[in-house]
C-alpha positions as CSV (number, residue, x, y, z in Angstrom):
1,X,100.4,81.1,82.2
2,X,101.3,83.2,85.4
3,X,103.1,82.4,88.4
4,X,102.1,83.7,91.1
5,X,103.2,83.5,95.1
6,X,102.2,84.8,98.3
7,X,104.3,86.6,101.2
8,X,107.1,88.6,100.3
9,X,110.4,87.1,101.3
10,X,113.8,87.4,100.1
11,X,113.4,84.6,98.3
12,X,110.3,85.9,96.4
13,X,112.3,89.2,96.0
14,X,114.5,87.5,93.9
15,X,112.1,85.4,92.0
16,X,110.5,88.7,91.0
17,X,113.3,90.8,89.9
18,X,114.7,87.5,87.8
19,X,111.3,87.6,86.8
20,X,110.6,83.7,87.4
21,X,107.7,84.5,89.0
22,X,104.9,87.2,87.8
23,X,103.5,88.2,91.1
24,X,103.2,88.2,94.6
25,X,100.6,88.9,96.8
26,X,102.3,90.4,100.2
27,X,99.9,90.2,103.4
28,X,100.6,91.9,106.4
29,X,100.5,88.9,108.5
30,X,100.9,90.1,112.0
31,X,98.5,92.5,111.8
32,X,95.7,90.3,110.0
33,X,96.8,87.6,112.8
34,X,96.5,90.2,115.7
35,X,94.0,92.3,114.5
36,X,91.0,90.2,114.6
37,X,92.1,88.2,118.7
38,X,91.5,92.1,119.4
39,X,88.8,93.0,117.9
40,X,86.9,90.0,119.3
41,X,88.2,90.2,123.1
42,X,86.9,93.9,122.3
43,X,83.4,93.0,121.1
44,X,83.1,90.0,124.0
45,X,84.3,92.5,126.8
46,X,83.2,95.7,126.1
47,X,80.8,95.5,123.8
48,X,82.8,97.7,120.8
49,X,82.0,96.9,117.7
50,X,84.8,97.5,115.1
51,X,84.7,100.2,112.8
52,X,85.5,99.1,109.6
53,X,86.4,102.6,108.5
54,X,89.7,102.2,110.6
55,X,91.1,99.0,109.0
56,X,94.8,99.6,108.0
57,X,95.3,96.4,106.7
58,X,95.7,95.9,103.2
59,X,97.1,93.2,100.5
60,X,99.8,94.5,98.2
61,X,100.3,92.9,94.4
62,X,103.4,93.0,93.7
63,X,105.5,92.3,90.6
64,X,109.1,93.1,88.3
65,X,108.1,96.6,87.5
66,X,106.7,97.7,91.6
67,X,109.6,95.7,93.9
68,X,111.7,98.7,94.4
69,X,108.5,99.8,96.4
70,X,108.8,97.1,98.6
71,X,112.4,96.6,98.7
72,X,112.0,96.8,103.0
73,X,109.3,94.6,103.0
């Protein structure tokens, strides 16, 4: 059995490095909130379509042996 949480907070952090919890999946939920209002009012206004090409956003796993990584997340 695995454990595993989403969003990286302190708590989480700690989970992790005690290894009480096997992984965390960290979202970058500003931009995958923000991202997507703009992309519409774009496409509905202007008439751009995205470009999927340019998508920075991305979903980091993270676990025990990668935190250090993400220690200013």
């Amino acid at each position: 059995i695995r454990v595993i949480c989403h969003d990286l907070t302190d708590a989480t952090k700690r989970l992790l490095k005690n290894e009480e919890i096997d992984f965390a999946i960290a979202q970058d939920i500003h931009w995958q909130g923000y991202r997507p209002l703009t992309l519409l009012r774009d496409y509905i206004r202007k008439g751009i379509l995205p470009d999927s090409s340019a998508d920075p956003s991305s979903i980091d796993i993270i676990c025990s042996e990668n935190i250090d990584r993400f220690a200013s997340v």
